[in-house]
Backbone as a chain_set.jsonl record, in Angstrom:
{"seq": "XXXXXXXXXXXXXXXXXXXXXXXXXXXXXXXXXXXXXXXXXXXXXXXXXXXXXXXXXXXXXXXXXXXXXXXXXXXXXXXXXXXXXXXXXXXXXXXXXXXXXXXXXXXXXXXXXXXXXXXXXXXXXXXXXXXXXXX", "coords": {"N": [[16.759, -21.584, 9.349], [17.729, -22.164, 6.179], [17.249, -20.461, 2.746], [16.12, -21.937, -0.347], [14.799, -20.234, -2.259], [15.916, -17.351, -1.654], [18.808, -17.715, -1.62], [19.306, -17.575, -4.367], [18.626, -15.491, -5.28], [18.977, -12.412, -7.411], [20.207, -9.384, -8.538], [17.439, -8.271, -9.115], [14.051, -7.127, -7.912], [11.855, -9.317, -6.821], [8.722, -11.363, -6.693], [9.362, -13.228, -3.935], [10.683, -10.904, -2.341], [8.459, -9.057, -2.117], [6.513, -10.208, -0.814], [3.352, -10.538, 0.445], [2.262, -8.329, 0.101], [3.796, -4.58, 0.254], [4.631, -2.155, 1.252], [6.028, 1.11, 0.101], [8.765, 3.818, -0.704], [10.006, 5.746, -3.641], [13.228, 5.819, -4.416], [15.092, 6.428, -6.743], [14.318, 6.141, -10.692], [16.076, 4.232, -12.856], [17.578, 3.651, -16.185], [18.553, 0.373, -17.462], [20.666, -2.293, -18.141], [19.593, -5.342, -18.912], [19.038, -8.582, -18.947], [20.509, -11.623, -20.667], [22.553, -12.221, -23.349], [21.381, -12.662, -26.127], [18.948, -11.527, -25.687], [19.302, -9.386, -23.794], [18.023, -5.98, -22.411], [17.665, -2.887, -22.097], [15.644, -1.353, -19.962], [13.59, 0.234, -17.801], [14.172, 0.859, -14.418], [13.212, 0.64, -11.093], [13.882, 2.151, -8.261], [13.626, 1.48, -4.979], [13.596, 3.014, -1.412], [14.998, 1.694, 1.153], [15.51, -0.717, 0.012], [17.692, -3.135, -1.025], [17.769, -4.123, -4.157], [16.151, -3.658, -7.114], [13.317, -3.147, -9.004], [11.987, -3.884, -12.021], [10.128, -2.517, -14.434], [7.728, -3.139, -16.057], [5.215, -3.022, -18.472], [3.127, -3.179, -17.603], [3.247, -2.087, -14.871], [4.524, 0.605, -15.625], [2.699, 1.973, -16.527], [0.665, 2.439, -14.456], [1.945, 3.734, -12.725], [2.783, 5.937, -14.329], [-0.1, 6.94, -14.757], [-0.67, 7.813, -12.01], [1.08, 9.258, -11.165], [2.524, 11.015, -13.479], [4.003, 11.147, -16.508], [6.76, 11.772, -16.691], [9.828, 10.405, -14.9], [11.577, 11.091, -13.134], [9.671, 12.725, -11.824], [9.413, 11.029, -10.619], [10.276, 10.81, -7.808], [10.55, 9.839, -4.018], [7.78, 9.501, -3.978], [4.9, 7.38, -3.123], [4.451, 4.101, -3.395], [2.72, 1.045, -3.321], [3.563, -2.255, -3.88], [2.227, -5.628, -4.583], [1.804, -9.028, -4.719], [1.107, -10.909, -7.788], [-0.838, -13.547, -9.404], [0.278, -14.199, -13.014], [0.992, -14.445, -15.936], [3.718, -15.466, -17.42], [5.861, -16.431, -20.31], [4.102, -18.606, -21.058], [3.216, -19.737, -18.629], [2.212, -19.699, -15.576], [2.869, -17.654, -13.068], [4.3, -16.119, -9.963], [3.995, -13.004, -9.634], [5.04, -9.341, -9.575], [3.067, -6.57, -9.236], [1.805, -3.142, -9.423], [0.031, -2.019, -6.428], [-2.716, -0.804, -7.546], [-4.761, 0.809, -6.289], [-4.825, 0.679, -3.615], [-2.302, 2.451, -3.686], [-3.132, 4.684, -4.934], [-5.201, 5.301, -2.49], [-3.461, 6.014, -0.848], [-2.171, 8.21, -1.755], [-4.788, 9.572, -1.876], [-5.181, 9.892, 1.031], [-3.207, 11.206, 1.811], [-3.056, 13.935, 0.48], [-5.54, 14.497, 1.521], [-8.132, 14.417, 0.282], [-10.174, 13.8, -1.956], [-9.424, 12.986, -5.358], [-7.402, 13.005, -8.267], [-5.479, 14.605, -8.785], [-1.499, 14.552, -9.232], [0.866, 13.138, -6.094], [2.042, 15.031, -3.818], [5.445, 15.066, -3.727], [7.4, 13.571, -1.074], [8.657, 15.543, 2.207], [12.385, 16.341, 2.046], [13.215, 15.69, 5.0], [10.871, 13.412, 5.411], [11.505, 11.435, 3.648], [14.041, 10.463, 4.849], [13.282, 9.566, 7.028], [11.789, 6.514, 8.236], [9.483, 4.499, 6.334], [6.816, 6.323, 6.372], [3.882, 5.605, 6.373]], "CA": [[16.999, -22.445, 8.211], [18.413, -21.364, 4.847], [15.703, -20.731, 2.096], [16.339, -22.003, -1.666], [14.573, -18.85, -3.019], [16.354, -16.532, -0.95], [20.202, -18.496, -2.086], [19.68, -17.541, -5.832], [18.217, -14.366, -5.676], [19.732, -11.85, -8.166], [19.849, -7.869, -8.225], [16.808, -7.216, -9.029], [13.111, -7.864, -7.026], [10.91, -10.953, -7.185], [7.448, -11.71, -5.784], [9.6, -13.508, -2.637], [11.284, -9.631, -1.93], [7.467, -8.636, -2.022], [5.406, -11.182, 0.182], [1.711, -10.285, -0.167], [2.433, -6.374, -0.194], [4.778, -4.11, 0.616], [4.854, -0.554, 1.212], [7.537, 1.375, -0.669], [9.241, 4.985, -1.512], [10.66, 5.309, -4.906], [14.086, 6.752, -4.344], [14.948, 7.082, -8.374], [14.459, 5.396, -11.442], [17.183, 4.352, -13.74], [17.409, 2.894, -17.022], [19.345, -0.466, -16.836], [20.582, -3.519, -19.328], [18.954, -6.507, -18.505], [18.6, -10.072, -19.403], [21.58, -12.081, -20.842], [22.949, -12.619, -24.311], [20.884, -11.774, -27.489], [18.09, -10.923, -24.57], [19.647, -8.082, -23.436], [17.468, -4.932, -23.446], [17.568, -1.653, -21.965], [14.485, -1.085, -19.673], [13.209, 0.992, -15.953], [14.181, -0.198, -12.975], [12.638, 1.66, -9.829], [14.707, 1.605, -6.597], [13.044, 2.189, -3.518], [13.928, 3.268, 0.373], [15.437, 0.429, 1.936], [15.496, -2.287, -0.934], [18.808, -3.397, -2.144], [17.032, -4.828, -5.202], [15.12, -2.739, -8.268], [12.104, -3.381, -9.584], [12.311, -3.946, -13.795], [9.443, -1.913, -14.614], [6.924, -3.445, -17.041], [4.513, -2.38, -18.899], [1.342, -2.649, -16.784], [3.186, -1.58, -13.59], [4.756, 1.625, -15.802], [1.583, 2.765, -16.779], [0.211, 2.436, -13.231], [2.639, 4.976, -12.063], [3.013, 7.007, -14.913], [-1.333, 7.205, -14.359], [-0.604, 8.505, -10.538], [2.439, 9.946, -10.899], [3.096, 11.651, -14.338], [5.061, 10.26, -17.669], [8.095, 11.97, -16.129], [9.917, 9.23, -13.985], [12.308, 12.202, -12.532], [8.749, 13.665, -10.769], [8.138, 10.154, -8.837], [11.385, 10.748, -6.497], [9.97, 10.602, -3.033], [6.751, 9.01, -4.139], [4.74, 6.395, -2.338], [3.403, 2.812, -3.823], [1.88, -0.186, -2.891], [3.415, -3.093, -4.124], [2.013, -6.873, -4.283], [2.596, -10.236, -5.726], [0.155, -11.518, -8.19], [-0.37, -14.566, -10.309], [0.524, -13.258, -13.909], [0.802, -15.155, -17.265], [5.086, -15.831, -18.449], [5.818, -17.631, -21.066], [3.029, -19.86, -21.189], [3.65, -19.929, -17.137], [1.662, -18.611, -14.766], [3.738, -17.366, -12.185], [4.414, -14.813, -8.597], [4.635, -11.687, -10.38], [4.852, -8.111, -9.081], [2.198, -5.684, -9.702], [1.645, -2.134, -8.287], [-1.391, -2.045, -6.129], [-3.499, 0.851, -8.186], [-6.171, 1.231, -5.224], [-4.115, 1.13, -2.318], [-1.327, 3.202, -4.156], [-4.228, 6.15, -4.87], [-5.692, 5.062, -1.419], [-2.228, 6.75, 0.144], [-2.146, 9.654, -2.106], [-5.577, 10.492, -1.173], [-4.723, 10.295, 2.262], [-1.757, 11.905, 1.653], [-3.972, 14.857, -0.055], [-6.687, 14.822, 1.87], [-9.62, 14.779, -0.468], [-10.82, 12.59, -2.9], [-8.696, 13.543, -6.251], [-6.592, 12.312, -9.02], [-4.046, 15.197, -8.571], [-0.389, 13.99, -8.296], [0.878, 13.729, -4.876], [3.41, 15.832, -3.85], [5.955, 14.162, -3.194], [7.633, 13.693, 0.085], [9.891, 16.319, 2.147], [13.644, 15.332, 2.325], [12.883, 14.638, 6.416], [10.147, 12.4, 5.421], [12.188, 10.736, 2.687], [15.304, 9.906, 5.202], [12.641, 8.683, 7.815], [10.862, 5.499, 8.168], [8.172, 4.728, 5.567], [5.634, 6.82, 7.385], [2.532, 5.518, 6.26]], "C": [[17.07, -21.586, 6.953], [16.729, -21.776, 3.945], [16.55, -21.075, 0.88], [16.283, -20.98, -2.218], [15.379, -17.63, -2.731], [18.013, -16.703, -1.598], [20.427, -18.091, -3.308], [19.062, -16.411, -6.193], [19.341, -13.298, -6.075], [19.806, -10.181, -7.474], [18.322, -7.292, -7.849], [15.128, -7.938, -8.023], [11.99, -8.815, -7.933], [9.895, -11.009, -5.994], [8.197, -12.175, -4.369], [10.228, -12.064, -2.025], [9.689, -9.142, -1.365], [6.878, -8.861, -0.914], [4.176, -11.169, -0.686], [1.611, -8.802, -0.716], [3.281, -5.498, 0.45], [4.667, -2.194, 0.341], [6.267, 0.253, 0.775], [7.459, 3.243, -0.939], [10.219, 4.938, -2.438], [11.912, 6.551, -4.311], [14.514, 7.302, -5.63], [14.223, 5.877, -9.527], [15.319, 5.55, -12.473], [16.867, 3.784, -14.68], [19.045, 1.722, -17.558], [19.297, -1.634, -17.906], [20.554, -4.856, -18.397], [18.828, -8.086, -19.147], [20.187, -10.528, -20.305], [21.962, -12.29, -22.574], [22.441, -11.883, -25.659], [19.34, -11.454, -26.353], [18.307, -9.968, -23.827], [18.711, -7.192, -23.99], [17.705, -4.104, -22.039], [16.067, -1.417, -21.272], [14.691, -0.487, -18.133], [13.508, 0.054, -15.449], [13.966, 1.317, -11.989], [13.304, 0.771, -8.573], [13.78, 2.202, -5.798], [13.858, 2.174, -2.279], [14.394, 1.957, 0.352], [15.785, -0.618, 1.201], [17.034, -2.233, -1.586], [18.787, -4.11, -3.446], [16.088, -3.812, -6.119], [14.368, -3.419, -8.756], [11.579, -2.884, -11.011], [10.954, -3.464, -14.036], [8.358, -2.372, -15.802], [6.16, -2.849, -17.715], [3.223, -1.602, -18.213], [1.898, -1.615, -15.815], [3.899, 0.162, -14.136], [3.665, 2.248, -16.529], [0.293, 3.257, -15.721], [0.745, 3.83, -12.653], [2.546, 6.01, -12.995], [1.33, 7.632, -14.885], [-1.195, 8.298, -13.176], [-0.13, 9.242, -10.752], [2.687, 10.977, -11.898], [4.126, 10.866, -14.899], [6.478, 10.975, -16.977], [8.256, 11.242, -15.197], [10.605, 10.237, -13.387], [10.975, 12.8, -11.175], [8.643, 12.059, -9.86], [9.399, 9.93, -7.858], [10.401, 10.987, -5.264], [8.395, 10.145, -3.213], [6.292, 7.751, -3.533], [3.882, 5.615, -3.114], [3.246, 1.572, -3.097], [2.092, -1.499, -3.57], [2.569, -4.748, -3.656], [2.273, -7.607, -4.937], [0.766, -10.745, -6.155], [0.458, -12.628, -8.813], [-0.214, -13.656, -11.926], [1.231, -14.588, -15.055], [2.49, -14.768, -17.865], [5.402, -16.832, -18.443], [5.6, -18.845, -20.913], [2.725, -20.562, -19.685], [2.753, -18.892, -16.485], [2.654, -18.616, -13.138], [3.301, -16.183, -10.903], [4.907, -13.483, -9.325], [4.668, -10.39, -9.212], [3.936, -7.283, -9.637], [2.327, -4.357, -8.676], [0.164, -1.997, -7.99], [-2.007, -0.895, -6.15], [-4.21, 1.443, -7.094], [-5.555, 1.764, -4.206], [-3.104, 1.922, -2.482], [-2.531, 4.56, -4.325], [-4.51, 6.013, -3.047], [-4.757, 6.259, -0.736], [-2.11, 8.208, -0.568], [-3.442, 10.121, -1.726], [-5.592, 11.077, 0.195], [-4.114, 11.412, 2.476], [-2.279, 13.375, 1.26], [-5.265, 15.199, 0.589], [-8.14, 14.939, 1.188], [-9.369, 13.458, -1.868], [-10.295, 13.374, -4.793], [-7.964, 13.017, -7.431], [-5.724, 12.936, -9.209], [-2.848, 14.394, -8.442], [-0.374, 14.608, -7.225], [2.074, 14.208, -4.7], [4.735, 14.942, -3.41], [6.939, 14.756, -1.738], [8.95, 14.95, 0.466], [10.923, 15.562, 2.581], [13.582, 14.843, 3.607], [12.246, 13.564, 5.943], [10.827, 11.631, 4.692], [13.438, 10.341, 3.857], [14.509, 9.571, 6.178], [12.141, 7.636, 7.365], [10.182, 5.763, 7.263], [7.392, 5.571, 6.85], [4.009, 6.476, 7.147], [2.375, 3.42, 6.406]], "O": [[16.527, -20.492, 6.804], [15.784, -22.548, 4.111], [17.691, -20.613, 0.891], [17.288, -20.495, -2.739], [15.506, -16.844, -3.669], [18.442, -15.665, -2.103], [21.604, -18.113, -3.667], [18.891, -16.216, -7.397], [20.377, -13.17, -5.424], [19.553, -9.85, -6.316], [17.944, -6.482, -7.002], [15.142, -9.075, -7.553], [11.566, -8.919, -9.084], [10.088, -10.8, -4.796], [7.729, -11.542, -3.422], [10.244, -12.205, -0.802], [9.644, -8.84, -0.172], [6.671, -7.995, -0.063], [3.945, -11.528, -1.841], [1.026, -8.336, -1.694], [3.493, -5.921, 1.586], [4.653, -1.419, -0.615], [7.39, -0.074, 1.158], [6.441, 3.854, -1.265], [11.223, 4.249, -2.26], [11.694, 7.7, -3.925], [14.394, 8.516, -5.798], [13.672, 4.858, -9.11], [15.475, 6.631, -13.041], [15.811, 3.169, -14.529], [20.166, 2.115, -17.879], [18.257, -1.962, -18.477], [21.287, -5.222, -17.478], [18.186, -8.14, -20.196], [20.951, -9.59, -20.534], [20.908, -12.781, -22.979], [22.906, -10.853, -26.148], [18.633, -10.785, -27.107], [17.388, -9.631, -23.081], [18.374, -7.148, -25.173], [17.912, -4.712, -20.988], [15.185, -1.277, -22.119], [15.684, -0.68, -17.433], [13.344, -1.145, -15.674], [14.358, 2.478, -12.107], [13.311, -0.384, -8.145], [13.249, 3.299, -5.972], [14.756, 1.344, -2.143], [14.098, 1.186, -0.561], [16.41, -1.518, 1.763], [17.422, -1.447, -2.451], [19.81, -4.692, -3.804], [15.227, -3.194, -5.492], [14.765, -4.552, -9.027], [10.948, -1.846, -11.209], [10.273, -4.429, -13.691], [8.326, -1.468, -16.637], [6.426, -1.653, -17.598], [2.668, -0.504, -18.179], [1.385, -0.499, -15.733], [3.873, 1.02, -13.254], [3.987, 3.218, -17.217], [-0.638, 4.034, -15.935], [0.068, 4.769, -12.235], [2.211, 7.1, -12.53], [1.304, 8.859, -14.987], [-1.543, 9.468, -13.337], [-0.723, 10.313, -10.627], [3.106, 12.017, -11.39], [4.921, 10.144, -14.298], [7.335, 10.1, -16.852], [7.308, 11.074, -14.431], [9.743, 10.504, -12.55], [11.227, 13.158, -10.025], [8.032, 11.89, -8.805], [9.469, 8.902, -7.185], [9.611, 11.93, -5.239], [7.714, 10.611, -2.299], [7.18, 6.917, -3.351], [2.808, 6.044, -3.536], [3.965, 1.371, -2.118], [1.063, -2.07, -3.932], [2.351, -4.972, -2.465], [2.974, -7.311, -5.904], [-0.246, -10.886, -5.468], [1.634, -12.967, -8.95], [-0.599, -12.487, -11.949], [1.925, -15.521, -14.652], [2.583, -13.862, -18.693], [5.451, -17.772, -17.65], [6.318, -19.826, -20.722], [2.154, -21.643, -19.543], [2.593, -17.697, -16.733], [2.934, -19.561, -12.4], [2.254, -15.536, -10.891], [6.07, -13.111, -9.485], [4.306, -10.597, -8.054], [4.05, -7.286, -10.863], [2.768, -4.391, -7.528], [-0.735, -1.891, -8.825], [-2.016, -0.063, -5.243], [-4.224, 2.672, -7.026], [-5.605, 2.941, -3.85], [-2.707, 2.34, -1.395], [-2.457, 5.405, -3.433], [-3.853, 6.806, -2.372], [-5.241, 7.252, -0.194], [-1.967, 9.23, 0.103], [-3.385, 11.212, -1.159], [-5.871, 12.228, 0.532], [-4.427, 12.375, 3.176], [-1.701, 14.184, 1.986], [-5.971, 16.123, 0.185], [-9.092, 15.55, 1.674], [-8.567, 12.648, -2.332], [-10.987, 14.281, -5.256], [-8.24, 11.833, -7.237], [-4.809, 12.363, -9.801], [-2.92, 13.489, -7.611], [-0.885, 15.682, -6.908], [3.065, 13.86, -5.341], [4.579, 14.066, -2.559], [7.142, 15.93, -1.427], [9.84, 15.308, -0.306], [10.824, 14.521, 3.231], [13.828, 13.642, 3.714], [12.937, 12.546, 5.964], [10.798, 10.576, 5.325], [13.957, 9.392, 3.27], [15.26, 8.754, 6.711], [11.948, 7.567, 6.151], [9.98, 6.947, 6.993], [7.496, 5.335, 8.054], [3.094, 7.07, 7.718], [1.271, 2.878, 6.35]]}, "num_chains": 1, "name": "protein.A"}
């Protein structure tokens, strides 16, 4: 059976692309015009592995990464996060938002590092990047 949400979905991702959480590699990030009319602006969008859909970069969730990752968006090619869908406060709406999951996004770089750290993680080699998520 056909879904409503699924029928009117646009370019870019939405809490239903998400689920509850979603494991992801950032393939780049671009900077992309958005929203329609005198709402047009100029903001990140992060593509990942597999998603034919980008992810408009907000505030919280670009200070999440740029925390992990480094203010250079060029270093998080090849980088691994942890999205989920939260509830989240627009306009005057509380809504299915996207967030990046801070814990479980470190969680994998420690892994990923082996030790308990706040180092960035390296990011992945080109094999691992044209394989499966691996984690």
């Amino acid at each position: 059976m056909a879904r409503v949400s699924e029928s009117f979905s646009g370019q870019w991702m939405s809490a239903v692309d998400v689920g509850r959480s979603m494991k992801a590699v950032i393939l780049e990030v671009t900077e992309e015009t958005v929203g329609q009319g005198a709402d047009k602006k100029t903001k990140l969008v992060v593509w990942f592995k597999g998603q034919e859909k980008g992810l408009i970069l907000n505030k919280t969730n670009g200070s999440i990464l740029a925390e992990i990752y480094g203010d250079e968006t060029d270093d998080w090619k090849n980088k691994r996060v942890v999205l989920m869908t939260q509830k989240v406060e627009y306009q005057g709406k509380r809504v299915d938002g996207i967030r990046i999951n801070e814990e479980a996004t470190r969680s994998a770089v420690q892994g990923l590092l082996g030790e308990q750290s706040k180092k960035p993680a390296p990011a992945l080699t080109q094999q691992e990047a044209d394989d499966d998520i691996p984690w």
